[in-house]
Each structure stands twice: as structure tokens, then as C-alpha cells.
N, C-alpha and C positions, 0 to 999 in steps of 0.2 A: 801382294797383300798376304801377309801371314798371322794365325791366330794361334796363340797356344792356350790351352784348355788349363794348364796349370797356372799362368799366371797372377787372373785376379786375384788368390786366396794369398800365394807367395808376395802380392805385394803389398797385403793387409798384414801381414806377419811383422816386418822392423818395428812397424811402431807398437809393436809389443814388449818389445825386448825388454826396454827399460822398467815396466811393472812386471815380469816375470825376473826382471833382478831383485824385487822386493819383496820375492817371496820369502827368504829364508829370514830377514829382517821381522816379517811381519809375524811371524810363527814366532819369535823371542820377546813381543811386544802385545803387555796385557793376556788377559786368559785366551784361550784357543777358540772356545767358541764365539767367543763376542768379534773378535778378529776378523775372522773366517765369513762370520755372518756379517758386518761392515761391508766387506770386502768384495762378496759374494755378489750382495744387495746391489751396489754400486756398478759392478758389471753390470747385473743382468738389468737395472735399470739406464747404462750407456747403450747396450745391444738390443732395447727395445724404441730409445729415440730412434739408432741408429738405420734400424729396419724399417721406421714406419719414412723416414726420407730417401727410402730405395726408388719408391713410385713418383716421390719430388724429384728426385733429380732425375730419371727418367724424361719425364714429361717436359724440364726445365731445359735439356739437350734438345728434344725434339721442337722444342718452343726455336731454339736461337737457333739450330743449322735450319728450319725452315724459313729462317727470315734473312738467311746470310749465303752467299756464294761456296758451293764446296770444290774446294781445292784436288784436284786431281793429275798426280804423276806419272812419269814415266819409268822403268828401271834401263831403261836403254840412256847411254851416254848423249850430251847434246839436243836430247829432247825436250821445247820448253814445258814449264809447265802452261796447265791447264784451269779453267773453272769454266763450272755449270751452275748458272743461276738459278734462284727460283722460280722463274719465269720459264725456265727451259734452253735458255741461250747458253753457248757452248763459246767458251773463249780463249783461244790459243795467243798467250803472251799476249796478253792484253787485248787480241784481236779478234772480231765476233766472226764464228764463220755461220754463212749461210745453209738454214736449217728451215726442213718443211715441215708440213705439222704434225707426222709420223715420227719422223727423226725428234722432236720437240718434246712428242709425248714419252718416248723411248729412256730421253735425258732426264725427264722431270721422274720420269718409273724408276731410273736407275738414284737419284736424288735419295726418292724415299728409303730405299733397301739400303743405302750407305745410314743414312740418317738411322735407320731400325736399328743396326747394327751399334751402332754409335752407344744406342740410348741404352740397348742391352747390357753393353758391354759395360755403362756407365752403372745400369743398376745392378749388376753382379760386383764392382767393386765394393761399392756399399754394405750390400749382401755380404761380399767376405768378411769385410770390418767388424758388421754383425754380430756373427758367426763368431769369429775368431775373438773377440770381447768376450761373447758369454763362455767360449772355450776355455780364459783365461780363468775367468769363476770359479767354474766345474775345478781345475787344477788348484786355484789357491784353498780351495775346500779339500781336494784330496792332499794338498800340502799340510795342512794341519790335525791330518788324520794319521798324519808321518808317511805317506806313502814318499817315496824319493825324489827329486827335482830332474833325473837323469831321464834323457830322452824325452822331456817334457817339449819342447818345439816341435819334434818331431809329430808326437803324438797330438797336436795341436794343430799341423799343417793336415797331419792324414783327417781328423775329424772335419776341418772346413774345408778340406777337397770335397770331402764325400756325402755331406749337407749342401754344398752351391753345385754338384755333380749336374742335378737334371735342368737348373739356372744354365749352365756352361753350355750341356747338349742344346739345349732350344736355342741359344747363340747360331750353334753352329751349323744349326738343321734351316735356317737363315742364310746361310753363305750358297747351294744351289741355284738357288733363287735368283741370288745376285750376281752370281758369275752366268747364267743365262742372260738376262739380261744385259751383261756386258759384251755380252757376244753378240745378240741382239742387235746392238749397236755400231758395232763393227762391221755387222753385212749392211749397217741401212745407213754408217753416217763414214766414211772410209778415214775421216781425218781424227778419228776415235782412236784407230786401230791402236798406235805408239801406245796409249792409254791402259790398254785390256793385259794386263800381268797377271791377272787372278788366273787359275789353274788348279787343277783339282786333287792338287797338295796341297793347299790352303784349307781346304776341306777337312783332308785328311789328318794333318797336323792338330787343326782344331779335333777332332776325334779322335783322336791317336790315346789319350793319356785316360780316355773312358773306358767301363767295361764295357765287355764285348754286349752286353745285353742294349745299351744304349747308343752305338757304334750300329750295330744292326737296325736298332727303330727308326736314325736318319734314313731322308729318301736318297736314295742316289743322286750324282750329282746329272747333267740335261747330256745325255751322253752326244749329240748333234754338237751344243756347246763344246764339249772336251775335244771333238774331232776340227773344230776350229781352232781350239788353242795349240793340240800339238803341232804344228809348225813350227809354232814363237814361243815351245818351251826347249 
């Protein structure tokens, strides 16, 4: 399992392109202000839909993997895949293996933490779209004030890094949690073990791309856990 902290914003970013190509059109089309203010209007009224369905879809993820099997691999060659029901039942290629009601509880604990994850991950894309909408605003406004179109992406990826910043950290401050519990499950259910890839460069990677101030405020990750993974990194 790998997270990068920079992704959700980078992948709100293409479907910009195309109205950041209308910028220098719209600045030759009718007077400046009336343009500008259309224009402006129009974002900041897409990035106000677009935030208030951060907590819908959120909720709408965590609605459907809780009522669905989640799918769990291996990165070891030959390994089948897996699912852990909502129930708690654990199924290797199709086959249930037998689980007591500690191991059960284990599987349905680790259920939840992937599902958080999930839903997080799902409202930080949103969150970026947001973000990066009303970013475009701010820019078609400074466009028509003549400031220059040069390095405008840039300046648009660094602003919704750095608004979804403490979104991304709380992601990630998430993932200890979950690689305990993976480990969890490997001393109590042994046919798990193929399963537990997570490692505490997953962590790290997720943290990697944040300031140090927010890098620091994550907990460490369950260092008993780490002493079980390195083997099988």
C-alpha cells in the first residue's frame, strides 16, 4: 500500500487545463470587468457546489464498502487474492477460512480503517477540485488585471497543495492505525500473513511531501508492528 500526499490536488489539476486555455480569449472578449466578474462568479459558485459534496461522497464510500466485500492483495507473486466481508469472514480465492471471534473482530477492525481511508481519500479529491476551481477564479481575475498567464499551473498546484495540506496530513495520521492492526492480524490469524504489505514507508511517503511542522504532529507509527514487518520488507 502506497499514498502520496501530492496526488489528490495533481489529479484535480487536467481538468483545468482546458478553462485556463480561455483565459487570454476571455480578457479580448467585452470589457475587463464585466468578464472577470462572470467568470470569477462562476468558479467560486462551481467550488462552493463542489465542497459542500466533499461530506456526500465521503459518507456515500463509506455507505457502499460497508455493505460490499473488500478486496485484499498480495505483492508476493502467486498469491491468490483475498476478501473480508462485512461480516468479518476472510476468503482466500473464493474459500472461507476458519475464523474465531477474536480473529473476526480483528478482520471487521481492519474493514473499518481501509473503509476511513477510502472515504478520506475520496473527500480530499473533491476538496482538491474545490480548491483548484476557485484557484482558477482568483487567476482569471488576476488575468484581466494584466498580470501574465506564465507559471499560472504552477502557481495553482502550489495554492491547492497547500489549502488540502492539513486534509492530506489527517489521511495520513490514519495509516499507523491501520498497519497495527494489520499486524494484529498476522500474529492472530497466520493465513493473513501473504496479505500485510503495508510498512512504514507507506507512512512515510504519505508524509514525505508535508512540512516538517505537520510531519512532526503525526503519531509514530506502532513500533512492535514495524518490528513485525521488517522481515517481509
Amino acid at each position: 500500500m502506497t499514498s502520496h500526499a501530492h496526488s489528490p490536488s495533481r489529479k484535480a489539476l487536467p481538468a483545468l487545463v482546458l478553462l485556463l486555455g480561455t483565459l487570454p480569449w476571455l480578457s479580448a472578449c467585452g470589457g475587463p470587468e464585466s468578464q472577470a466578474g462572470k467568470a470569477t462568479n462562476a468558479t467560486t459558485q462551481a467550488s462552493t457546489v463542489l465542497e459542500s459534496k466533499s461530506r456526500e461522497v465521503g459518507a456515500k464510500v463509506r455507505e457502499k464498502m460497508a455493505a460490499e466485500d473488500i478486496g485484499v492483495d498480495s505483492d508476493r507473486a502467486g498469491v491468490p487474492d483475498a476478501k473480508i466481508t462485512p461480516e468479518g469472514d476472510f476468503l482466500i480465492d473464493g474459500k472461507q477460512v476458519a475464523v474465531n471471534d477474536e480473529q473476526r473482530a480483528l478482520l471487521v477492525k481492519y474493514r473499518q480503517h481501509i473503509t476511513e481511508v477510502a472515504a478520506s481519500g475520496a473527500e480530499i479529491g473533491i476538496e482538491s477540485a474545490s480548491v483548484a476551481t476557485q484557484a482558477v477564479g482568483v487567476a482569471i481575475a488576476s488575468i484581466f488585471s494584466g498580470e501574465s498567464t506564465e507559471d499560472l499551473g504552477d502557481r495553482i498546484e502550489a495554492d491547492v497543495e497547500k489549502k488540502i495540506r492539513g486534509s492530506v496530513a489527517g489521511l495520513c495520521r490514519q495509516l499507523p492505525a491501520l498497519m497495527e492492526t494489520q499486524q494484529a492480524l498476522v500474529a492472530a490469524l497466520p493465513e493473513f500473513e501473504p496479505y500485510a504489505d503495508m510498512d512504514r514507508s507507506d507512512f512515510d511517503d504519505c508524509m514525505g511531501d508535508l512540512p516538517v511542522a505537520d510531519a512532526e504532529a503525526a503519531p509514530p507509527a506502532n513500533e512492535a508492528a514495524e518490528a513485525e514487518a521488517a522481515p517481509r520488507q
